[in-house]
C-alpha positions as CSV (number, residue, x, y, z in Angstrom):
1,X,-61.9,55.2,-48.3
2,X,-59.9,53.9,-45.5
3,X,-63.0,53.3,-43.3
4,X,-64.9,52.0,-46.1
5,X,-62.3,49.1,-46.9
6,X,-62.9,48.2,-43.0
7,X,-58.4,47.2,-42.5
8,X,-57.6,45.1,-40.3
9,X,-56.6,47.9,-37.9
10,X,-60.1,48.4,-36.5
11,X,-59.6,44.6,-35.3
12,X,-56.9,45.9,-32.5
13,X,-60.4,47.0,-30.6
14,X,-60.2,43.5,-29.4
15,X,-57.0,44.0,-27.3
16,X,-58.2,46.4,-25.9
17,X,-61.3,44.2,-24.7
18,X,-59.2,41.3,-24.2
19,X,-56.5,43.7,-21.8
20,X,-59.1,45.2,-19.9
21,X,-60.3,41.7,-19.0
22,X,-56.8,40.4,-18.3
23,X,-56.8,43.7,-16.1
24,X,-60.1,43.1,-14.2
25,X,-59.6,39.4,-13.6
26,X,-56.0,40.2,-12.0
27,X,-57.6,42.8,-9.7
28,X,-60.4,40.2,-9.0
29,X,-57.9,37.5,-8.1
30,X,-55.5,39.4,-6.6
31,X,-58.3,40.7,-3.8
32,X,-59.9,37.2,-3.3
33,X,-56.1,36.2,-2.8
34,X,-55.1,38.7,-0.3
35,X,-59.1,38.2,1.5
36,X,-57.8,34.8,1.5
37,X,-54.4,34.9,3.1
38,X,-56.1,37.4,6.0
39,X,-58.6,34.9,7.1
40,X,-55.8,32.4,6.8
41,X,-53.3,33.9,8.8
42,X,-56.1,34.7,11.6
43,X,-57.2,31.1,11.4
44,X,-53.4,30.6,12.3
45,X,-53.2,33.1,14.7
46,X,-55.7,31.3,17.2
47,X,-54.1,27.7,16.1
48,X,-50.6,29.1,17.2
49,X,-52.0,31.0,20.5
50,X,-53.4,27.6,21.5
51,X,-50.0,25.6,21.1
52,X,-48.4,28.6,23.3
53,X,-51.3,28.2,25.9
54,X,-50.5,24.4,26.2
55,X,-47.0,24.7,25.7
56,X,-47.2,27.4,28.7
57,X,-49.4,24.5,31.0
58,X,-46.7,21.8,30.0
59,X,-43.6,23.9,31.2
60,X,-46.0,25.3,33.8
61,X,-46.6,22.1,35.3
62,X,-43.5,19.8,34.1
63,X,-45.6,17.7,32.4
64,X,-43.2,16.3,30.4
65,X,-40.6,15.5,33.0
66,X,-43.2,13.6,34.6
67,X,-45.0,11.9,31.7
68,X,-48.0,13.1,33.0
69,X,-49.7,14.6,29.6
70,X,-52.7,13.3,30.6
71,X,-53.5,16.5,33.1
72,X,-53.5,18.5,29.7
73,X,-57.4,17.5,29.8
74,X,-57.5,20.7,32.1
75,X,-57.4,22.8,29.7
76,X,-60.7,21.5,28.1
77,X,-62.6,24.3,30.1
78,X,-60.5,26.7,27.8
79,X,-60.2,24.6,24.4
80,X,-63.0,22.2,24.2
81,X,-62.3,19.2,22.1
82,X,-65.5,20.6,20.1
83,X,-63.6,23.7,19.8
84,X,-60.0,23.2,18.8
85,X,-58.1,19.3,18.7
86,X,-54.4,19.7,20.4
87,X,-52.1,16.4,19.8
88,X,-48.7,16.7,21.3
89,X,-46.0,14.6,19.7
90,X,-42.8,14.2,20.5
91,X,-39.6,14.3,18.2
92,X,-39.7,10.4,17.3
93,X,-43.4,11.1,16.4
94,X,-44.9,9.3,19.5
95,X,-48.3,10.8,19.8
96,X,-48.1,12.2,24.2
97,X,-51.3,13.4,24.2
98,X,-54.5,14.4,22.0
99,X,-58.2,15.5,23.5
100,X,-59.9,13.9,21.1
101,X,-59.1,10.2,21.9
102,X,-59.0,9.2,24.9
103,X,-56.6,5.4,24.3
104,X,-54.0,8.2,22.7
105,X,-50.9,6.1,24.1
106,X,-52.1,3.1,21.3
107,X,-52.0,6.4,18.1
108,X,-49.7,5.1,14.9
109,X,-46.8,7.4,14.7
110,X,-47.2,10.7,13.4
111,X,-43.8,11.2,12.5
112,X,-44.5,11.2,8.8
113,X,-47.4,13.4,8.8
114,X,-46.8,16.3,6.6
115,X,-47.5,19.1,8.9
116,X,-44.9,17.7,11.7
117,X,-42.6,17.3,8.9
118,X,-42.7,20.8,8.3
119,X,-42.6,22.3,12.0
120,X,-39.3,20.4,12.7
121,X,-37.5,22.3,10.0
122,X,-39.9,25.8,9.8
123,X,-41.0,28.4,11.8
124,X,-44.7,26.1,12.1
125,X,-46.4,23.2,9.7
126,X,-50.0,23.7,8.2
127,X,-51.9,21.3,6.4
128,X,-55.3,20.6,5.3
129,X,-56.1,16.4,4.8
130,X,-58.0,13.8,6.3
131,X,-57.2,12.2,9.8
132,X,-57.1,8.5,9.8
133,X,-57.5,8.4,13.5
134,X,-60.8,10.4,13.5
135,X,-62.0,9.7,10.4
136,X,-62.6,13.5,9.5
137,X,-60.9,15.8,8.1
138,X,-58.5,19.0,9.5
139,X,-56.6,21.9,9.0
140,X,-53.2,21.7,11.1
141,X,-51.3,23.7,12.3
142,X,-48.0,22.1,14.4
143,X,-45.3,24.2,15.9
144,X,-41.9,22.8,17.6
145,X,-40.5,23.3,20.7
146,X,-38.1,22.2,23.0
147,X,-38.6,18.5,23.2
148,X,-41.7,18.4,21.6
149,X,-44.2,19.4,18.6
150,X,-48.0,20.7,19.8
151,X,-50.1,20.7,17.0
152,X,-53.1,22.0,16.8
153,X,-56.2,21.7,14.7
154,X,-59.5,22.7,13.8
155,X,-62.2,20.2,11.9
156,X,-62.5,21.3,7.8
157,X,-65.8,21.8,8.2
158,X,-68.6,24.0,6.3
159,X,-67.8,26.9,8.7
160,X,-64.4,26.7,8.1
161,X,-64.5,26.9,4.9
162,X,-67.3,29.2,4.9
163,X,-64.7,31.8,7.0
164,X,-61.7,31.2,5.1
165,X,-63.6,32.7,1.5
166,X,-63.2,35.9,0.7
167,X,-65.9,38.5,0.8
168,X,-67.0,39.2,-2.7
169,X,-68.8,42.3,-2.0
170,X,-66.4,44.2,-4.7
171,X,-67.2,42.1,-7.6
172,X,-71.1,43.6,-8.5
173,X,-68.8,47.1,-9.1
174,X,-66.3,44.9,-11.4
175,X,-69.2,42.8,-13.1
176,X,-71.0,46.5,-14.0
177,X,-67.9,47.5,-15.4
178,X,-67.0,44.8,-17.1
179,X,-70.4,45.1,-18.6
180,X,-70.1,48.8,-19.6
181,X,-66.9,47.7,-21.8
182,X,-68.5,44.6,-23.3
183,X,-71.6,46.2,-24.7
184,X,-69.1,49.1,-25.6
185,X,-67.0,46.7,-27.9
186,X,-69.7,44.4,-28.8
187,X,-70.2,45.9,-32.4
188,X,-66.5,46.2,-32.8
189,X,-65.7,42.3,-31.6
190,X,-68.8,40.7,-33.5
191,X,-68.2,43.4,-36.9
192,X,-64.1,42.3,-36.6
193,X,-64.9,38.6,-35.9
194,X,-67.3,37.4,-38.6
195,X,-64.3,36.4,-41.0
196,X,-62.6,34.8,-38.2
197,X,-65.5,33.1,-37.0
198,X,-66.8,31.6,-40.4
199,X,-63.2,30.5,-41.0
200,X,-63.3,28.4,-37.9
201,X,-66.7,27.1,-39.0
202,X,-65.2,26.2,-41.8
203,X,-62.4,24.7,-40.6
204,X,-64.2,22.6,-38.2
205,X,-66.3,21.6,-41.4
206,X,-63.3,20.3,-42.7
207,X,-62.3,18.6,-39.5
208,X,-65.6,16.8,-39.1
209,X,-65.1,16.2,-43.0
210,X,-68.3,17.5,-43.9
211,X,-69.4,18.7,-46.8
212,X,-68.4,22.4,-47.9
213,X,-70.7,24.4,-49.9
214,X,-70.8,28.1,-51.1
215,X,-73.3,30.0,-48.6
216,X,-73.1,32.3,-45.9
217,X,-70.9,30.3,-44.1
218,X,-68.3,31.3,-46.7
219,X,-68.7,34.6,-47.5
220,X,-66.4,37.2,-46.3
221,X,-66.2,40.6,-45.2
222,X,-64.0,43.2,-47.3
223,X,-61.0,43.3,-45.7
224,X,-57.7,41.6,-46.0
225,X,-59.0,38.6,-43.5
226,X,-61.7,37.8,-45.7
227,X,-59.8,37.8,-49.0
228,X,-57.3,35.5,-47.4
229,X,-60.1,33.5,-46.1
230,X,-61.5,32.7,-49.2
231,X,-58.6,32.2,-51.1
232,X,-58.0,29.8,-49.0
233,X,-61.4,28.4,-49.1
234,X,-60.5,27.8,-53.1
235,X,-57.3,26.3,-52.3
236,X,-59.1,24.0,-50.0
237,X,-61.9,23.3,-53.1
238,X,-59.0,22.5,-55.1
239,X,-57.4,20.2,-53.0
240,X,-60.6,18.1,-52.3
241,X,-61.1,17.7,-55.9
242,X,-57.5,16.8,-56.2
243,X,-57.7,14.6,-53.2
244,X,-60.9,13.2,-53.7
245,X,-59.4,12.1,-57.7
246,X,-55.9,10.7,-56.1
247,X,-58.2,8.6,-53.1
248,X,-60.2,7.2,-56.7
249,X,-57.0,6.3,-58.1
250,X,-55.5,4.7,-55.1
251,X,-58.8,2.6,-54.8
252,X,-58.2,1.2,-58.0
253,X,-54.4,1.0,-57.7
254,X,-55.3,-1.0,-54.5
255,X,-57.7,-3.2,-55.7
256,X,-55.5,-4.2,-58.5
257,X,-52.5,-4.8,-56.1
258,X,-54.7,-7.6,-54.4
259,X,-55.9,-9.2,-56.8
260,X,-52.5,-9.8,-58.8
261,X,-51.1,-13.1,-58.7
262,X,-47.5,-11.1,-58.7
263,X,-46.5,-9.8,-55.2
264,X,-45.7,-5.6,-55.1
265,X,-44.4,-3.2,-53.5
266,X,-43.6,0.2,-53.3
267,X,-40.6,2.1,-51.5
268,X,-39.3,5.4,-51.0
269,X,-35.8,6.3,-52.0
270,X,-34.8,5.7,-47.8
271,X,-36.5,2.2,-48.5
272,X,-39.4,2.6,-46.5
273,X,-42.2,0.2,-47.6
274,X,-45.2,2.8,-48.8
275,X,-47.4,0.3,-50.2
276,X,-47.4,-3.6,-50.4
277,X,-49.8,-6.5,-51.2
278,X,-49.9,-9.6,-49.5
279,X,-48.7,-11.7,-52.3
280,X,-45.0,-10.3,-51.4
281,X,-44.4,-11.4,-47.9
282,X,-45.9,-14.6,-49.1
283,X,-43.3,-14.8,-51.1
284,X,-40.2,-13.3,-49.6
285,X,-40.9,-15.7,-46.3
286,X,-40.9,-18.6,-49.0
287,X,-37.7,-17.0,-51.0
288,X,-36.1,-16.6,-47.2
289,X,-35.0,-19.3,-44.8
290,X,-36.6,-17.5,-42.2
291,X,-40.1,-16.0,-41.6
292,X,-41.2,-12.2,-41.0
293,X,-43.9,-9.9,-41.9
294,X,-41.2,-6.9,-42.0
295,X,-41.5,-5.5,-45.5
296,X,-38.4,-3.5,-45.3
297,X,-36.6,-7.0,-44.2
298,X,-35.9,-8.2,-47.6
299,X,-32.6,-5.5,-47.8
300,X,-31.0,-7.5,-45.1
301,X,-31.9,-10.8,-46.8
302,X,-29.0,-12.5,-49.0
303,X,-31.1,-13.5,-51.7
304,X,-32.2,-10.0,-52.3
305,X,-28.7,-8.9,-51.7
306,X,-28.1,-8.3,-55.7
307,X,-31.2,-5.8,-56.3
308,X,-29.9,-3.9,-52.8
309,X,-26.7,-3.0,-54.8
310,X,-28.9,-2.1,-58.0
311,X,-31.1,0.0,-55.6
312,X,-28.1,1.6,-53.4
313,X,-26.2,2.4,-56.6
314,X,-29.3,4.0,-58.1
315,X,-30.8,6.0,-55.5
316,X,-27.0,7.5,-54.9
317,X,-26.4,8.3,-58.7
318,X,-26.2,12.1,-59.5
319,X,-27.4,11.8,-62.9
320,X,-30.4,9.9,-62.3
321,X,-32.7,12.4,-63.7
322,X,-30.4,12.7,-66.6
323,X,-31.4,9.5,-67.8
324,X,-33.7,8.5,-71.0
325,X,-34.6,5.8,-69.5
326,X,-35.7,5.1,-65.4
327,X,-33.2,2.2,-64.0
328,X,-34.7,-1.1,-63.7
329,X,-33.2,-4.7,-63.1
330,X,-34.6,-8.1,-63.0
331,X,-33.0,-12.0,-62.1
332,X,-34.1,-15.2,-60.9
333,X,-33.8,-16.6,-57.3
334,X,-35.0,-20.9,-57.3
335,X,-35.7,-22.1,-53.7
336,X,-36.6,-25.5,-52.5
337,X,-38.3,-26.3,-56.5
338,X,-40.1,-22.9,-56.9
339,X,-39.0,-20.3,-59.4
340,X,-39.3,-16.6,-58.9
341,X,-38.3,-13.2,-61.1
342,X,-37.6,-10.5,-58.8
343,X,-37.9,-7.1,-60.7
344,X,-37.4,-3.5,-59.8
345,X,-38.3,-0.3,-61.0
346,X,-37.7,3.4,-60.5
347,X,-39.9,5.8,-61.1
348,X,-39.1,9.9,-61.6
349,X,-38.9,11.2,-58.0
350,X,-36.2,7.8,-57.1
351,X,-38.9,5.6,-55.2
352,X,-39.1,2.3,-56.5
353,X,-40.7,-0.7,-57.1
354,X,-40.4,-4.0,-56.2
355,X,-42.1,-7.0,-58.3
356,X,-41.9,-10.6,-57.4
357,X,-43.4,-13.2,-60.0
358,X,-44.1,-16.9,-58.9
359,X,-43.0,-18.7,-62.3
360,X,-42.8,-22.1,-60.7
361,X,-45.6,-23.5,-62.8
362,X,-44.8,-22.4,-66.0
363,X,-41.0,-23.5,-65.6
364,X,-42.3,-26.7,-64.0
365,X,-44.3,-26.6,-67.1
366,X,-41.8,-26.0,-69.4
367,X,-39.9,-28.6,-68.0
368,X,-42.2,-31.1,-68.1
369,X,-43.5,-30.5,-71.3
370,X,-40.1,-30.9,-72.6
371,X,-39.9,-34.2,-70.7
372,X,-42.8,-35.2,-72.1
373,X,-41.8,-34.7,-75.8
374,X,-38.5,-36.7,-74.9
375,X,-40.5,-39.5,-73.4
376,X,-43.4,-39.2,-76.4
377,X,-40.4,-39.2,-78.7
378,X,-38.7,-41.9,-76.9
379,X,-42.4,-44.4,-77.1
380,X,-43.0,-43.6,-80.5
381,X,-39.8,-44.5,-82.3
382,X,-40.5,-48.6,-81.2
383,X,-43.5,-49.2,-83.2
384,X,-42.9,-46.1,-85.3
385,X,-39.2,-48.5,-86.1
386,X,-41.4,-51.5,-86.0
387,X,-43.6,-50.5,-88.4
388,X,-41.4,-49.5,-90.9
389,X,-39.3,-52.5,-90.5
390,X,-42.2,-55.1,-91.2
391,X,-43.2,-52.7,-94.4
392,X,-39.8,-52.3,-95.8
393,X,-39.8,-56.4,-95.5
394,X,-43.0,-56.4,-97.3
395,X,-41.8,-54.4,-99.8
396,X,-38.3,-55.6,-100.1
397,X,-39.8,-59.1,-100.6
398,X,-42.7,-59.0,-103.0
399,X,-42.6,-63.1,-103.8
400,X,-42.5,-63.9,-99.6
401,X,-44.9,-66.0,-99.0
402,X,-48.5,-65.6,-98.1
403,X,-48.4,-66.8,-94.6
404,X,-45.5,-64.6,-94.0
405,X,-46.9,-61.6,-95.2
406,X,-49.9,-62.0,-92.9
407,X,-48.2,-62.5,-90.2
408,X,-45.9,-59.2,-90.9
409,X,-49.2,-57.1,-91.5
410,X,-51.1,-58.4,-88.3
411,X,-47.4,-56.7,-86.6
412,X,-47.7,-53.9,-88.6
413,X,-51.5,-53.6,-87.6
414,X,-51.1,-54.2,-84.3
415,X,-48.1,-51.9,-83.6
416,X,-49.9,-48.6,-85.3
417,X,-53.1,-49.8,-82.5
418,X,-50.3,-49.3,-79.8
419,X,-49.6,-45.7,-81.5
420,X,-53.3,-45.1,-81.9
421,X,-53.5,-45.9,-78.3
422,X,-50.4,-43.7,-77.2
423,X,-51.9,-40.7,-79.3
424,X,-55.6,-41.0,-77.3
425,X,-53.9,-41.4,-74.2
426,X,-51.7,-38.3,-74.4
427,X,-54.5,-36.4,-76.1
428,X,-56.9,-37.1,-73.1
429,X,-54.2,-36.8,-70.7
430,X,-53.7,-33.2,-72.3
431,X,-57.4,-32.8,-72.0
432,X,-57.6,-33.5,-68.6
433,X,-54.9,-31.1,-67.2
434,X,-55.3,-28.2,-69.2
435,X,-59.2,-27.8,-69.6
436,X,-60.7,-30.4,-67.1
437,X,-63.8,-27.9,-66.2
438,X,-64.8,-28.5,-69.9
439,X,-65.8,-32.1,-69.5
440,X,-69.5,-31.9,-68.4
441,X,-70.5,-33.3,-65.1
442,X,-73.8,-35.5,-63.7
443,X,-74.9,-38.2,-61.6
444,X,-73.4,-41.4,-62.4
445,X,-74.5,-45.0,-60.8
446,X,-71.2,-46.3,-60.4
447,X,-71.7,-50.1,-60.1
448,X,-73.7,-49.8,-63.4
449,X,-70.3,-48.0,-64.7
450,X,-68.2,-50.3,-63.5
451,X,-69.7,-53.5,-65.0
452,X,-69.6,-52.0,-68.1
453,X,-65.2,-52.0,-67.8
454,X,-65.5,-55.2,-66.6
455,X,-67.9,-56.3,-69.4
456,X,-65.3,-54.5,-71.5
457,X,-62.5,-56.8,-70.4
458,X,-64.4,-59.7,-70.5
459,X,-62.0,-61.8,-72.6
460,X,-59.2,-61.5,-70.9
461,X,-60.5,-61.9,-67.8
462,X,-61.9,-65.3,-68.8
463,X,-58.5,-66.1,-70.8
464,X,-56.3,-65.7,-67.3
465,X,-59.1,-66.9,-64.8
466,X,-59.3,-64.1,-63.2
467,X,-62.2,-63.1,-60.7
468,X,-64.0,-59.9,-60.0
469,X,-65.2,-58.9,-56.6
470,X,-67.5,-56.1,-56.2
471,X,-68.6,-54.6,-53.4
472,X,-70.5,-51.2,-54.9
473,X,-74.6,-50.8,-53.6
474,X,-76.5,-50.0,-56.5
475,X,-77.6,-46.8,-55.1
476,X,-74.2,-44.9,-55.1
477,X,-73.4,-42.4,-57.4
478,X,-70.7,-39.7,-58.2
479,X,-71.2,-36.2,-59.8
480,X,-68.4,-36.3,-62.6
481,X,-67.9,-36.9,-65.9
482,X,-69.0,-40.3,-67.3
483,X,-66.2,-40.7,-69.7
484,X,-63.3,-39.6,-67.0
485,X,-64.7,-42.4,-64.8
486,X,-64.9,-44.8,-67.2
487,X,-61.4,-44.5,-68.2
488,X,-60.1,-44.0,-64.2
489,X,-61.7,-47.6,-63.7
490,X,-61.2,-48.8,-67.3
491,X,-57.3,-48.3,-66.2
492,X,-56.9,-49.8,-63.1
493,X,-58.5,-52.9,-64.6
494,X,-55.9,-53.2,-67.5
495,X,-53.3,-52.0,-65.3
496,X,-53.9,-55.3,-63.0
497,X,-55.0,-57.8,-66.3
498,X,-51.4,-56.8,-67.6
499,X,-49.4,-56.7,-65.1
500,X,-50.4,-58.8,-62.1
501,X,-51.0,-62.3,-63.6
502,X,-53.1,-65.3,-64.2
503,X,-55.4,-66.4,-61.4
504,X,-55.4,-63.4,-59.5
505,X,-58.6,-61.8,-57.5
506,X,-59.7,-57.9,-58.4
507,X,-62.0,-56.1,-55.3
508,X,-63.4,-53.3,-55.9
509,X,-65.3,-51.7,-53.4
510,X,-66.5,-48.4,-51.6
511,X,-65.5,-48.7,-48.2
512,X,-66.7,-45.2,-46.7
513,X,-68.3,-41.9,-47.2
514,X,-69.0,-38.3,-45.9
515,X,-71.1,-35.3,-46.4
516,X,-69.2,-34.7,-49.5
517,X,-67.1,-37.8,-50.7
518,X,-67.3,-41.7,-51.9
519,X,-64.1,-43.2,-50.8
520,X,-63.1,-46.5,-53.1
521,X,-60.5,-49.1,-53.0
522,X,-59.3,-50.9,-56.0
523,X,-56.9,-53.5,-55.2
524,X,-55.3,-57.4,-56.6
525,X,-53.6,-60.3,-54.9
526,X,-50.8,-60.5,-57.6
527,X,-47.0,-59.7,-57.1
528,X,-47.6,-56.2,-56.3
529,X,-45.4,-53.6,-56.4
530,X,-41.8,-52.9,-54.5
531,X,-41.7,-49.8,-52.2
532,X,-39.1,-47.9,-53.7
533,X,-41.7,-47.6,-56.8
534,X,-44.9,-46.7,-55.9
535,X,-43.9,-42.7,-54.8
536,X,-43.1,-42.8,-59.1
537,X,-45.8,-44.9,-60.2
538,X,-48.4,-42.0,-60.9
539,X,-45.5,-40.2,-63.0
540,X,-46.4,-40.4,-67.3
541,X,-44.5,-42.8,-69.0
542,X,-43.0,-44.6,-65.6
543,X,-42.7,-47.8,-66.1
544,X,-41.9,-51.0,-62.9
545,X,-40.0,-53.3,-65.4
546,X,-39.5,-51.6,-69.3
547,X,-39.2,-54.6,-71.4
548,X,-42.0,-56.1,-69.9
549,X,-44.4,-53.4,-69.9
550,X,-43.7,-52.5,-73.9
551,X,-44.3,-56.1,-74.7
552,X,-47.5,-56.2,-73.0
553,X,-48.8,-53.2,-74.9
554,X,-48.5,-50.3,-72.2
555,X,-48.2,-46.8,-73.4
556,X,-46.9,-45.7,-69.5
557,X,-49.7,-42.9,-69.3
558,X,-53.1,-45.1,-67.8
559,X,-52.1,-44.2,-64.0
560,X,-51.3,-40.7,-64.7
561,X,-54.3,-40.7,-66.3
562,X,-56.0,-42.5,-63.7
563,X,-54.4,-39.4,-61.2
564,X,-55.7,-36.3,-62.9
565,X,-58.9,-37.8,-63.6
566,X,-59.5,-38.1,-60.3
567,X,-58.1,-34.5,-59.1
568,X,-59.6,-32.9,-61.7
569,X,-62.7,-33.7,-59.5
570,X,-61.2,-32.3,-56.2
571,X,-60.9,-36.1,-55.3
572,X,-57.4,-37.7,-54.0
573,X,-55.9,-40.9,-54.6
574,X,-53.0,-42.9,-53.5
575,X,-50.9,-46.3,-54.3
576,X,-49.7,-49.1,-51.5
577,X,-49.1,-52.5,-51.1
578,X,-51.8,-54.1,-49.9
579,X,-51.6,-56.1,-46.9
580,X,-52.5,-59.4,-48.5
581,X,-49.9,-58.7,-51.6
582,X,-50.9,-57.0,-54.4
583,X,-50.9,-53.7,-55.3
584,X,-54.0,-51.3,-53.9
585,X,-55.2,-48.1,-54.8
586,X,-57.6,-45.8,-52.7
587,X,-59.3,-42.9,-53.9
588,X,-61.8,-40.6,-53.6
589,X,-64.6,-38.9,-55.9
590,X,-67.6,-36.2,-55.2
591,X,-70.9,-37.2,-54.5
């Protein structure tokens, strides 16, 4: 039964294997080694009889009480330069004499040379490198005496090399045994290894993230190494599935994260930034007087200083998973005119979440809406008062006479026009801002456009002598909306009729284009405008001069009208005083 089940015990045969290689290979080395370090030390054994054969002629001879190194060449006849190189060198490394250059007096100094180096303080210096003087390379061999170093070399060449390798006559008798054992545990190693080997195939699938499925590749043998192996294939089944669902959800979480308005971000309990859009450092560098792209920065920031308590506080509480309900906190931080709400959230395992809402046009909104109801308010109750008063006089005075009550109709009349008025203005003002995109769009000739308002206004114009300059070719043409237009231009015109005088002189005229854009300038020669008053004068119910503008029918809303008409078609426009007086506007529409 034992033998059947196949334990992991007959898998120690590969010990066995693996020791009896570690044995062969130490044996293998160990002989090339000490083949080696024979030929070596007879290699160094002729190097060192020829320093004691030239160290014998330079005593012999006083060669180096004379300086006279140069008779050294003798010894040529019994080590030829082709043979053997001797240099001798003295203590300060000035080369005194080498057979294989003949100018050796002008040799660099061989104090430094590695070999030299080591003869001054051993026994003797070897060294095998490449000679800068010869250009070849050598092994060394230097040896010190009295007053000097003889060194002594032979060229690295292929029989050098070829004499200092070992004989490898023993290794056939190794390989043959080595063989003997292999085929012996081949069975063993191959039977034992199958589980191991299709777990690394699997696990270099899973590497190469390929695709895993159930085959031969992942069936095991009956032993204890193949049940663990394919439990742990299932584990690994169960985790991709789990994996591949979280990546799914993290896709989507993603995609959502960028393509919120709101900046987010996540954090774990040691505030480390885990997740983040780029909606947030948009916004903490504009909630910050100073820029960064560190996420985590916002905890040193001041104006986050308040939720860093919250979070401190939270993350540090020992009864946070006692709670019904997971902490969260939110406030408002205002910088330079924006608005934002700053909310966090924790979740079960004390990470959190940071939220950062921009609500600077809705309370910009807010605010002007309610601005706009005071101001509405405020325009109304004159002819609202107005009209009451002439009615209660008409009906507080039945026998006035008939002149009279004309005349206090025609006021009545003409004040509920001025509310009529206000209402369309605010209505299309409304229009404009909130669904622009609504109004339908086309070609539109403006010269033929623009003679209409003038037609339009045609009394008035006559009544204050007032001339009209156009400079518009008849082939020029906007894509807008004809009514939008109509009412930018129909504005300006009343806006100068009313306020600018008699006898004045109205250009209008389209003074340059682009690829995408007419550019127009609408100006008069009347009193203009002072400066302090034209950075206001697009604002809704703004008004130069009060009393004046009430009793010549304004409603305070034809330039801001005149403004978001205009933007509502990507175009810009601005108010100055125009060089010759007058008041000048220049603005731009879509082609």
């Amino acid at each position: 039964m034992l033998f059947n089940q196949k334990t992991i015990r007959w898998k120690l045969f590969l010990y066995y294997f693996l020791l009896f290689t570690i044995f062969i290979v130490s044996i293998i080395l160990y002989q090339n080694r000490r083949e080696q370090n024979f030929r070596v030390t007879q290699l160094e054994t002729t190097l060192d009889e020829y320093t004691e054969i030239t160290n014998r002629f330079i005593e012999h001879n006083s060669l180096f009480k004379d300086k006279t190194f140069s008779k050294l060449d003798s010894l040529k006849t019994i080590i030829p330069a082709t043979k053997a190189r001797i240099t001798v060198v003295d203590f300060e490394g000035n080369v005194l004499y080498d057979n294989t250059v003949a100018d050796f007096s002008h040799m660099e100094n061989h104090k430094e040379r590695p070999e030299i180096q080591k003869s001054l303080y051993n026994e003797f210096g070897e060294n095998i490198r490449h000679s800068a003087t010869t250009n070849e390379e050598y092994i060394y061999y230097a040896k010190s005496y009295k007053n000097y170093v003889i060194r002594a070399a032979f060229v690295y060449d292929i029989k050098i090399k070829a004499f200092l390798k070992a004989d490898w006559v023993f290794i056939p008798f190794f390989i043959f045994l080595f063989l003997i054992f292999g085929f012996l545990l081949r069975y063993i190693a191959n039977h034992i290894g199958d589980s191991i080997s299709k777990l690394k195939d699997f696990a270099v699938k899973i590497r190469r993230n390929e695709t895993i499925t159930t085959d031969d590749d992942t069936q095991f043998s009956n032993d204890e190494l193949g049940f663990i192996s394919s439990e742990i294939i299932q584990l690994y089944q169960q985790l991709r599935k789990t994996k591949t669902e979280l990546v799914l959800e993290k896709e989507k979480l993603i995609s959502h994260l960028f393509v919120l308005n709101e900046g987010v971000a996540f954090f774990s309990p040691q505030k480390q930034v885990i997740l983040n859009n780029s909606h947030f450092i948009f916004y903490i560098n504009n909630i910050s007087e100073e820029s960064t792209i560190s996420v985590e920065h916002i905890f040193r920031l001041n104006e986050f200083q308040e939720i860093n308590l919250f979070i401190d506080k939270t993350v540090s509480g020992e009864d946070f998973h006692q709670l019904s309900e997971l902490p969260r906190m939110e406030y408002s931080v205002q910088r330079d005119g924006s608005y934002f709400l700053i909310q966090c959230i924790f979740f079960q395992d004390k990470s959190f979440e940071i939220v950062i809402t921009d609500n600077t046009k809705l309370a910009k909104r807010s605010m002007m809406k309610q601005q706009m109801t005071s101001n509405i308010a405020h325009e109304l109750k004159t002819p609202i008062a107005t009209v009451k008063g002439y009615l209660e006089t008409l009906l507080n005075n039945p026998e006035l006479a008939k002149p009279k009550q004309q005349y206090f109709i025609e006021k009545a009349y003409n004040q509920s026009e001025r509310l009529t008025q206000l209402v369309n203005d605010i209505a299309l003002l409304n229009k404009i801002e909130e669904s622009s995109e609504l109004y339908p769009r086309g070609k539109i000739y403006l010269k033929k456009l623009v003679d209409e308002v003038v037609e339009s206004f045609a009394d008035p114009i006559q009544q204050k002598s007032v001339v009209i300059e156009e400079n518009i070719d008849n082939h020029i043409t906007v894509n807008a909306n004809y009514s939008l237009i109509f009412s930018v231009f129909r504005n300006l015109l009343e806006n100068s009729l009313n306020y600018a005088g008699k006898g004045i002189t109205i250009h209008i005229s389209n003074y340059h284009e682009d690829e995408t854009y007419h550019y127009f300038t609408f100006y008069d020669n009347g009193p203009g405008v002072a400066e302090e008053h034209l950075p206001r004068i697009f604002e809704r119910f703004y008004r130069v001069d009060t009393g004046r503008t009430r009793k010549r029918g304004g409603t305070g809303l034809g330039l801001a009208i005149v403004k978001n008409a205009v933007l509502s078609f990507k175009g810009e426009i601005s108010a100055r005083t125009h060089k010759g007086g007058g008041l000048e506007f220049i603005f731009s529409l879509p082609k």
